[in-house]
C-alpha positions as CSV (number, residue, x, y, z in Angstrom):
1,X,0.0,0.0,0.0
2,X,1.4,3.4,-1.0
3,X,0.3,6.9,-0.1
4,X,-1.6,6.2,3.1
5,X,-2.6,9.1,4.9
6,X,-2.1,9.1,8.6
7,X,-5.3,8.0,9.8
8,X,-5.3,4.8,6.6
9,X,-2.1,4.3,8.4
10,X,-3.0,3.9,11.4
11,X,-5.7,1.4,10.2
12,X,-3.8,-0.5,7.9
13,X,-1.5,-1.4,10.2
14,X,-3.0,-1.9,13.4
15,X,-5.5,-4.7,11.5
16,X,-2.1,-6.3,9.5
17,X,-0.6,-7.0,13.0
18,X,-3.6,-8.7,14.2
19,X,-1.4,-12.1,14.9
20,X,1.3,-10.4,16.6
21,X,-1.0,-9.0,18.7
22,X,-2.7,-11.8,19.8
23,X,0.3,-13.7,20.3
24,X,0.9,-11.1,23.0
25,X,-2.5,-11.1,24.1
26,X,-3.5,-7.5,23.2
27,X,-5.9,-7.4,21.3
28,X,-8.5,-6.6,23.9
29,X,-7.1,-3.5,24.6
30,X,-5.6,-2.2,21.2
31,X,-9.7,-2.7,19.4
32,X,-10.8,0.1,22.1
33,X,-7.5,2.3,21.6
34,X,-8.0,2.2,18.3
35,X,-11.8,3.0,18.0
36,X,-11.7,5.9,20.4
37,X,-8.1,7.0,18.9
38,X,-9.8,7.8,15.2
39,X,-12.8,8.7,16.9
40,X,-10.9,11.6,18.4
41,X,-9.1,12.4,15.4
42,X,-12.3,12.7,13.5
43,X,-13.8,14.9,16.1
44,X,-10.7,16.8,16.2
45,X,-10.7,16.9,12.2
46,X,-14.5,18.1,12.1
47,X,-13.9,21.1,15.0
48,X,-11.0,22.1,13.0
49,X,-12.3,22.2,9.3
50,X,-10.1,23.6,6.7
51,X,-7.3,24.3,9.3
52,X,-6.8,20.4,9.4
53,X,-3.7,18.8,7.4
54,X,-4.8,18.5,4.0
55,X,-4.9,14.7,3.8
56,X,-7.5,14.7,6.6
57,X,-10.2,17.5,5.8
58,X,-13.6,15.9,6.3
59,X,-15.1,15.9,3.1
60,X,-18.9,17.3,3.3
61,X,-21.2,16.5,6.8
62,X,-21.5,14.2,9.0
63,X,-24.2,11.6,7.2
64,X,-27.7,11.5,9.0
65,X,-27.2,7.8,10.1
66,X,-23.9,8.2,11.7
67,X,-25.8,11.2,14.3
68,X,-28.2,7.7,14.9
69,X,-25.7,5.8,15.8
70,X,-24.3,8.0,18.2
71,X,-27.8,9.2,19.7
72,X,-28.5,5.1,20.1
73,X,-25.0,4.5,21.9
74,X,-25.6,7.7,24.2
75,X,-28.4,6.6,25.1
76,X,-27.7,3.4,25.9
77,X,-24.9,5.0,28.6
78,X,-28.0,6.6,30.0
79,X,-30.0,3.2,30.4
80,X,-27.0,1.2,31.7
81,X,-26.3,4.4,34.5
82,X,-30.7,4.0,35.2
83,X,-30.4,0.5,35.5
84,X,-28.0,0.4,38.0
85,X,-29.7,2.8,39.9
86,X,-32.8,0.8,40.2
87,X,-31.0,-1.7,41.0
88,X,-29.0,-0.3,43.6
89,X,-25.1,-1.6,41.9
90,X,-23.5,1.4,43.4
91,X,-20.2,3.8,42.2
92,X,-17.8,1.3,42.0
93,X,-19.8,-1.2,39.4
94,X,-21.3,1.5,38.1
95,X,-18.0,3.3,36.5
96,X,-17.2,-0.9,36.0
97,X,-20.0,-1.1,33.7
98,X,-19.2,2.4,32.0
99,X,-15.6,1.7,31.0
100,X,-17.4,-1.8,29.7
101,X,-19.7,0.4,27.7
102,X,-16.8,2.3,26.5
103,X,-15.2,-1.0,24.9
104,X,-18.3,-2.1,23.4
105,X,-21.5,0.1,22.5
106,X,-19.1,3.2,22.1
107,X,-16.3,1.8,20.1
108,X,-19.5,1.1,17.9
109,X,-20.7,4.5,17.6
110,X,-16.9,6.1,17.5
111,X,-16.0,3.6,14.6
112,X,-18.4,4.6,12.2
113,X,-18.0,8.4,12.6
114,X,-14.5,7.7,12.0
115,X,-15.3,5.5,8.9
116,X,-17.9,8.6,7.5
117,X,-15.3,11.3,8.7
118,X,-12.0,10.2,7.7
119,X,-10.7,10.0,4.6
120,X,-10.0,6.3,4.8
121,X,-10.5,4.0,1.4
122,X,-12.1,0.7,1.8
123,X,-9.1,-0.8,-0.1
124,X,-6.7,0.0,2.9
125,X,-9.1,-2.3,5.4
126,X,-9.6,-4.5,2.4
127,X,-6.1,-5.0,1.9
128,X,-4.8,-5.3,5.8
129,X,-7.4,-7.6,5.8
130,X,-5.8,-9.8,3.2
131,X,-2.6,-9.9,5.1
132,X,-4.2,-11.0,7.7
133,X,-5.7,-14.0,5.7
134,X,-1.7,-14.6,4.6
135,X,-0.6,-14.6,8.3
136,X,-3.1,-16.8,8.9
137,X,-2.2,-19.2,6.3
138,X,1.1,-19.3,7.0
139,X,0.2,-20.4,10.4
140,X,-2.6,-22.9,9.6
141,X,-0.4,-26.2,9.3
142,X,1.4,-25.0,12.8
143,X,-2.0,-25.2,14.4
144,X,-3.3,-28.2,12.7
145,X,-0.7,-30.5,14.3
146,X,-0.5,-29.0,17.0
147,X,-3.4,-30.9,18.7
148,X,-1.3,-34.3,17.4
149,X,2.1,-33.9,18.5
150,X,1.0,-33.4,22.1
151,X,1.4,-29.8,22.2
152,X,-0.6,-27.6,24.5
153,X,-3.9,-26.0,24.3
154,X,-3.2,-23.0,25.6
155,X,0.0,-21.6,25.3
156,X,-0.3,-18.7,28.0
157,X,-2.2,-16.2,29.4
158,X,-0.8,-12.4,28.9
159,X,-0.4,-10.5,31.8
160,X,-2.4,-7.7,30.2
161,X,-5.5,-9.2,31.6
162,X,-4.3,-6.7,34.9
163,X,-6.3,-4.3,32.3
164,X,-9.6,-5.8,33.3
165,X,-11.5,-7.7,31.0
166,X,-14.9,-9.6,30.7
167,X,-12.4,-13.2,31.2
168,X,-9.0,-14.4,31.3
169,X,-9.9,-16.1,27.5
170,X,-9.6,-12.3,26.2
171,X,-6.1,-12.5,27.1
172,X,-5.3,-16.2,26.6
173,X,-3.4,-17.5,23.5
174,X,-4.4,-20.6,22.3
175,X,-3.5,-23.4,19.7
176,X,-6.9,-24.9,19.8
177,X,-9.3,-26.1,22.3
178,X,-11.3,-29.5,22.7
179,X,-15.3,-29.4,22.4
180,X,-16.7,-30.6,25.7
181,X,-19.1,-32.7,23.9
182,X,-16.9,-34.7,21.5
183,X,-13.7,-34.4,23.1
184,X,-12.8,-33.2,19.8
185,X,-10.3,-30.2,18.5
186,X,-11.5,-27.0,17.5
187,X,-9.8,-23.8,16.5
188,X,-10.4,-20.2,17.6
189,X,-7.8,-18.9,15.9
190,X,-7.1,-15.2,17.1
191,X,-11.1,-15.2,18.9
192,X,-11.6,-15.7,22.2
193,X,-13.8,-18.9,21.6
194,X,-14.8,-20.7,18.1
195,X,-17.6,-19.6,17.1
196,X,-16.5,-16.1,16.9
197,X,-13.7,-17.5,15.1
198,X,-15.9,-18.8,12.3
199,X,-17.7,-15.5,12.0
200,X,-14.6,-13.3,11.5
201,X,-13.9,-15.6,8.5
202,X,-16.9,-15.3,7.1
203,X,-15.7,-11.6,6.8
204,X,-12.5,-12.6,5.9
205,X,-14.4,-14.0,3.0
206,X,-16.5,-10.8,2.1
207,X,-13.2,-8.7,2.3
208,X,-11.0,-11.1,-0.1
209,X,-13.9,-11.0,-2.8
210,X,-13.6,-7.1,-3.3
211,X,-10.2,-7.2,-3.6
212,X,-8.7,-7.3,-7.8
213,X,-6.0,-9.1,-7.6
214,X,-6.6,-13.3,-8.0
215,X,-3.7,-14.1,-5.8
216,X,-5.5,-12.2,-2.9
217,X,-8.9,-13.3,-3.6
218,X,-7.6,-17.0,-3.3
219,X,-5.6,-16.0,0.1
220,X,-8.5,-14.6,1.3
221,X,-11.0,-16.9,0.3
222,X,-9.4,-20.7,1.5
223,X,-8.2,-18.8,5.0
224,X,-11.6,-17.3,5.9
225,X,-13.0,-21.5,4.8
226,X,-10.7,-22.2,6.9
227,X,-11.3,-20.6,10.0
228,X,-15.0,-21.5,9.1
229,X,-14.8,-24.9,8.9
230,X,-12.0,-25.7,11.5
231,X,-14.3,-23.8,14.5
232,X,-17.3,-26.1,13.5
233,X,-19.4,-22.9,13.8
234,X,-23.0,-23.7,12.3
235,X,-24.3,-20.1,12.1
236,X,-20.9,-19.0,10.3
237,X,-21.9,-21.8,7.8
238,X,-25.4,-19.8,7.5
239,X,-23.7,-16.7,7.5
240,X,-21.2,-18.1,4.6
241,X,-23.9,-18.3,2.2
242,X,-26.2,-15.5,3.4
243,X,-23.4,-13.0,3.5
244,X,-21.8,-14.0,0.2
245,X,-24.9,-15.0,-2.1
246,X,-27.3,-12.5,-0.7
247,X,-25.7,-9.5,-2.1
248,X,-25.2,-10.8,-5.2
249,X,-28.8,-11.8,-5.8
250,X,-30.8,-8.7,-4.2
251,X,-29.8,-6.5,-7.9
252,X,-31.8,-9.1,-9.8
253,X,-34.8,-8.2,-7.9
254,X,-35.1,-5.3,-9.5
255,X,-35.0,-7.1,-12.6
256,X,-38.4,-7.9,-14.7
257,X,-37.5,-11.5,-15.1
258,X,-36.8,-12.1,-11.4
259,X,-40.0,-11.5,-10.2
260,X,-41.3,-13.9,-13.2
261,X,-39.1,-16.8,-11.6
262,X,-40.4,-15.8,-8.4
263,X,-43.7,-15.9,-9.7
264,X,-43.2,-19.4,-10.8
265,X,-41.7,-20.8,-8.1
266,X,-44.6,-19.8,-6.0
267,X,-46.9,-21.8,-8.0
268,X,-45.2,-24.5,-8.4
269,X,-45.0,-24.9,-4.4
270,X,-48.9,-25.8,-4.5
271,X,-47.3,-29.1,-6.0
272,X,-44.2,-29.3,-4.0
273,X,-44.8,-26.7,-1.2
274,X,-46.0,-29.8,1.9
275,X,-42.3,-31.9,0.8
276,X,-40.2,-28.8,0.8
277,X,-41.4,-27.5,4.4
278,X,-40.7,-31.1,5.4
279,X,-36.9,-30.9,4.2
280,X,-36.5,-27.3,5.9
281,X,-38.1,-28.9,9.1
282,X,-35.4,-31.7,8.6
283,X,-32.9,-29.5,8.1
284,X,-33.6,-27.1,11.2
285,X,-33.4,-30.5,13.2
286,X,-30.2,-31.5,12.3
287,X,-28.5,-28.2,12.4
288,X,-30.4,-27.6,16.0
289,X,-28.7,-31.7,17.0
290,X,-25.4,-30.7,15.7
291,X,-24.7,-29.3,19.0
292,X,-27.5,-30.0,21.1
293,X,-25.8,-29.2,24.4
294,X,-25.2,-25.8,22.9
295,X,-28.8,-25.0,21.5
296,X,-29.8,-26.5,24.9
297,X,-28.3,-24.2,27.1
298,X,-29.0,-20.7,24.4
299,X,-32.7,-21.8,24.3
300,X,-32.6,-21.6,28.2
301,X,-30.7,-18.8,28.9
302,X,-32.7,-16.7,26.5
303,X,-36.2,-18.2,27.9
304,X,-34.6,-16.5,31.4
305,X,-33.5,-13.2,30.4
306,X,-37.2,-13.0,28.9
307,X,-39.1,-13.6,31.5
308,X,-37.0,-12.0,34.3
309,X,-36.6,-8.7,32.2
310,X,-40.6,-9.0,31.6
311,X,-41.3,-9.6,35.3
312,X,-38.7,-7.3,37.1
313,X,-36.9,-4.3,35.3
314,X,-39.4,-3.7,32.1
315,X,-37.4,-0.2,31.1
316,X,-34.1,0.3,32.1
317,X,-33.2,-3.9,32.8
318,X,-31.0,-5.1,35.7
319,X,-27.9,-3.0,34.5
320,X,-25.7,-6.2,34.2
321,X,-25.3,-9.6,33.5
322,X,-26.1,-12.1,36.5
323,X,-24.9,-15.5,36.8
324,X,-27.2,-18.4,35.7
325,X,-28.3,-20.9,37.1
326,X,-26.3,-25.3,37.2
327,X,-29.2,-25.8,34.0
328,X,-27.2,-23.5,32.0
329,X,-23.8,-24.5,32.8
330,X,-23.6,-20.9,34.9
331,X,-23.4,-19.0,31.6
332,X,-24.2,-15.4,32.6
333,X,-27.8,-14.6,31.9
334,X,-28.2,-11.6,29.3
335,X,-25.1,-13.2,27.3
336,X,-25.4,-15.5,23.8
337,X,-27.9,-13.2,22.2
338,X,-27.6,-9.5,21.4
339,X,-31.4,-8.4,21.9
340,X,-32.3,-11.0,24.6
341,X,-29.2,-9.7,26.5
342,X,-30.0,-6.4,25.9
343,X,-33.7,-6.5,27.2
344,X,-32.3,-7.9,30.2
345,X,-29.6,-5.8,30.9
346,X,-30.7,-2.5,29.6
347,X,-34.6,-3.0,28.9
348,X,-36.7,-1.8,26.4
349,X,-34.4,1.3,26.4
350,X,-31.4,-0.3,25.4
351,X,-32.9,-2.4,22.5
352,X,-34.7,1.2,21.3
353,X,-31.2,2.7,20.9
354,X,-29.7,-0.1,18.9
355,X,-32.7,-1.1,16.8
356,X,-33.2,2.4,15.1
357,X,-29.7,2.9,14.0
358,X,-29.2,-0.7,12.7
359,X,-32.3,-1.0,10.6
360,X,-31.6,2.3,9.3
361,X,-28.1,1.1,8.3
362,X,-28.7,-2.2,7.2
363,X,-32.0,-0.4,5.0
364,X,-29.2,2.0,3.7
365,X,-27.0,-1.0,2.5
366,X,-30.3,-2.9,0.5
367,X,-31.1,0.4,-1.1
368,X,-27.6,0.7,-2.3
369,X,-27.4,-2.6,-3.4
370,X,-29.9,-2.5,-5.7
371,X,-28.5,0.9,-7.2
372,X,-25.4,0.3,-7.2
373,X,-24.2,-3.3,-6.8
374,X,-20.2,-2.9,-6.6
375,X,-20.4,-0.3,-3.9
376,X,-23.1,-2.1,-1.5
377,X,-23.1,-5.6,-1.7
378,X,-19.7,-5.5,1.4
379,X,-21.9,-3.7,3.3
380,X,-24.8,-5.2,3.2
381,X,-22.7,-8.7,3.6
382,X,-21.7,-7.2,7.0
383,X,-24.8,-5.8,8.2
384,X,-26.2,-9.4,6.9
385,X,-23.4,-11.1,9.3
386,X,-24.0,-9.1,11.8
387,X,-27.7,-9.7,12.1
388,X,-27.4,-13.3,12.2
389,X,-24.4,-12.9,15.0
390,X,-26.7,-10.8,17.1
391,X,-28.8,-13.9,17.4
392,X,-26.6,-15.9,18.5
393,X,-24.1,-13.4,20.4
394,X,-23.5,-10.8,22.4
395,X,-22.1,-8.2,19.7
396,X,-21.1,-5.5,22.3
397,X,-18.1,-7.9,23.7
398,X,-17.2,-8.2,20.2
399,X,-16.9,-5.0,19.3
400,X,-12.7,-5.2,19.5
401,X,-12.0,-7.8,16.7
402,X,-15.0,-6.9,14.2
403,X,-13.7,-3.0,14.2
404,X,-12.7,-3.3,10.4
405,X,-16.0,-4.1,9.4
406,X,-17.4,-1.5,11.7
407,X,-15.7,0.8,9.8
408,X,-16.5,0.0,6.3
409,X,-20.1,0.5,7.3
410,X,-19.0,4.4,7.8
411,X,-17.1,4.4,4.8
412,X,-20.2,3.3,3.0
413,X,-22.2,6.6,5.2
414,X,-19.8,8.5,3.3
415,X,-19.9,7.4,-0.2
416,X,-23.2,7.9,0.1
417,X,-23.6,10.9,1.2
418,X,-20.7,12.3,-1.0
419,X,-22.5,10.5,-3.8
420,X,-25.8,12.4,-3.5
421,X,-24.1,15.5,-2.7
422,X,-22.5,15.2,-6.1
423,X,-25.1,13.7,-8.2
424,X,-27.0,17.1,-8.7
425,X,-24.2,18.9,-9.7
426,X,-23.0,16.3,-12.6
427,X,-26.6,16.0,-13.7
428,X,-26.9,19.9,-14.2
429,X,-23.5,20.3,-16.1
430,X,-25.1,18.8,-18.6
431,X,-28.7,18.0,-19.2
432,X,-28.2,15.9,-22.5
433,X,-25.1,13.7,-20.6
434,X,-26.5,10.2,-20.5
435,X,-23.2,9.0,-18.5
436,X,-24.2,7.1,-15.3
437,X,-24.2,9.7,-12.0
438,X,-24.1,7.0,-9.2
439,X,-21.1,5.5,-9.9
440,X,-18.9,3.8,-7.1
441,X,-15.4,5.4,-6.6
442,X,-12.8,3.0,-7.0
443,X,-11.2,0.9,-4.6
């Protein structure tokens, strides 16, 4: 990568050292830096205006979705702080819970104003992504034996974790780890546990296909399998084929002879419509028994954090997680699902103020999809992925390693908003011009 401004810089390189990193067990505490590092410079760069350097002069206004996301992670600081004074948490936990909200919900907020403020091109997070998929590589047949020659499953824990952290696993670096249920290996890579491992391929995979050169496609494509297949994550395999496909499909529905195909297949499920439910129900079965411990104990900790946030703390929630109960192995109640977790622990209030902003982004992403294919099918892969992790995770603790992604989505804000800023003014240079005005600028 040539001619990176400072804050592409910055970004670039932090995401390329991703494996070093996490080999020294940092990478809990460098995602918030970062977020909250560019967030400043972008704040600094929009107070500033033309008296900023050159090479970062925020180009037109902050883009109406970004002052949502902001709004929606304010005000879920104000639910957490109302919560905990219903529930009587005190200071201490209190500023605990703040400086958690500050690593999660606010990196959120801060990374996409940076992404919509900064003049940061997708092909710098693109690209440090792809190195990353090289690194990883590289490493793969390390990590594959490892579980066969004897070695270790955890290599060591960094002393980092004097930082604070939600668990010692945030600082812990790991060759792989053995499934409780079939004593089997799995890999979690440079995630704190495997299924989050199989979900950061799956963007892996979204990154390497918008990149031009083969040789990086390929990297980035059989690493992001990879980490798929080795962390035996069953909603990454969802995610795999939702994220990719999805994308690339939605433009046809704009198309005439889409919705004739669609018509057709509708009719023809009068004939076939009772054996094709049957091989969906089969299907939902036998991805549910995969892991039946593991649906098991979701199922139940979700049917928990319903009915205690519906019985005790309707508005504001408990301010917290709480530990659960021996039926759900003690997994903390208000964790494994994003809007379950977040009616427990912050109410009605808290899934208000994430709701708003994320239908309005992932709405932004289908519209531009359809208008313009090359320039919205990445985002709307990630807001895609990042819908189906919020049903089976808690995306606030994961926050730190999905930043890049984060970001493209205010990148996208700004291309946007710089697109239909400049539409008007190419269509009135020259009213007989038949030359396209949305186009996507390059990568």
């Amino acid at each position: 990568m040539r001619n990176l401004n400072p804050a592409e810089s910055i970004v670039f390189w932090t995401l390329a050292a991703t494996w070093p990193l996490y080999m020294l067990g940092a990478l809990y505490i460098v995602g918030p830096v970062l977020a909250w590092s560019l967030g400043g410079l972008a704040c600094l760069a929009l107070f500033l205006g033309p008296a900023m350097r050159r090479d970062l002069r925020v180009a037109g206004t902050v883009p109406p979705v970004v002052w949502a996301w902001l709004g929606g992670m304010a005000l879920m600081l104000v639910a957490l702080w109302l919560g905990h004074i219903g529930e009587g948490l005190g200071l201490g936990q209190t500023i605990k819970s703040t400086i958690g909200w500050a690593k999660g919900w606010g990196m959120l907020a801060l990374l996409i104003l940076a992404g919509a403020v900064l003049p940061i091109r997708r092909i710098a997070v693109v690209r440090a992504q792809s190195v990353v998929a090289l690194i990883t590589l590289l490493l793969l047949p390390a990590m594959l034996a490892a579980p066969f020659i004897g070695l270790p499953e955890r290599i060591f824990v960094s002393p980092l974790k004097a930082a604070g952290g939600p668990g010692p696993e945030y600082f812990t670096v790991y060759l792989y780890t053995l499934d409780p249920s079939t004593w089997t290996p799995r890999w979690q890579f440079y995630a704190p546990w495997s299924p989050f491992a199989g979900l950061l391929g799956t963007v892996i995979v979204m990154m390497a296909l918008e990149e031009k050169r083969w040789q990086w496609i390929a990297i980035g494509i059989l690493a992001g399998l990879a980490m798929i297949l080795l962390s035996k994550s069953r909603m990454s395999l969802v995610a795999l084929v939702v994220c990719t496909v999805g994308p690339r499909m939605l433009p046809l529905v704009a198309k005439s002879f889409a919705w004739q195909i669609a018509a057709a297949a509708m009719a023809s499920l009068a004939v076939f419509g009772q054996a094709l439910l049957q091989m969906v129900q089969g299907a939902v079965g036998a991805f549910k028994s995969a892991r039946a411990d593991s649906t098991r104990v979701r199922e139940t900790l979700q049917r928990i954090a319903y009915d205690r946030w519906q019985t005790e703390a309707v508005w504001f929630g408990h301010g917290t997680v709480q530990p659960g109960p021996h039926i759900v192995e003690y997994m903390p109640i208000g964790s494994h699902h994003t809007w379950f977790g977040l009616l427990f622990v912050k109410g009605v209030t808290g899934v208000l103020a994430l709701i708003v902003p994320f239908v309005w982004q992932l709405c932004l992403a289908l519209d531009d999809t359809v208008r313009n294919p090359r320039r919205g099918r990445l985002p709307l892969g990630i807001m895609l992925a990042l819908t189906i992790l919020t049903f089976g995770e808690n995306l606030e603790i994961e926050v730190y390693l999905l930043w890049p992604a984060i970001l493209i989505l205010g990148i996208h804000a700004r291309e946007i908003a710089a697109d239909r800023v400049a539409r008007p003014v190419r269509s009135g240079s020259d009213p007989f011009s038949t030359a396209p005005t949305g186009s996507a600028p390059a990568c």
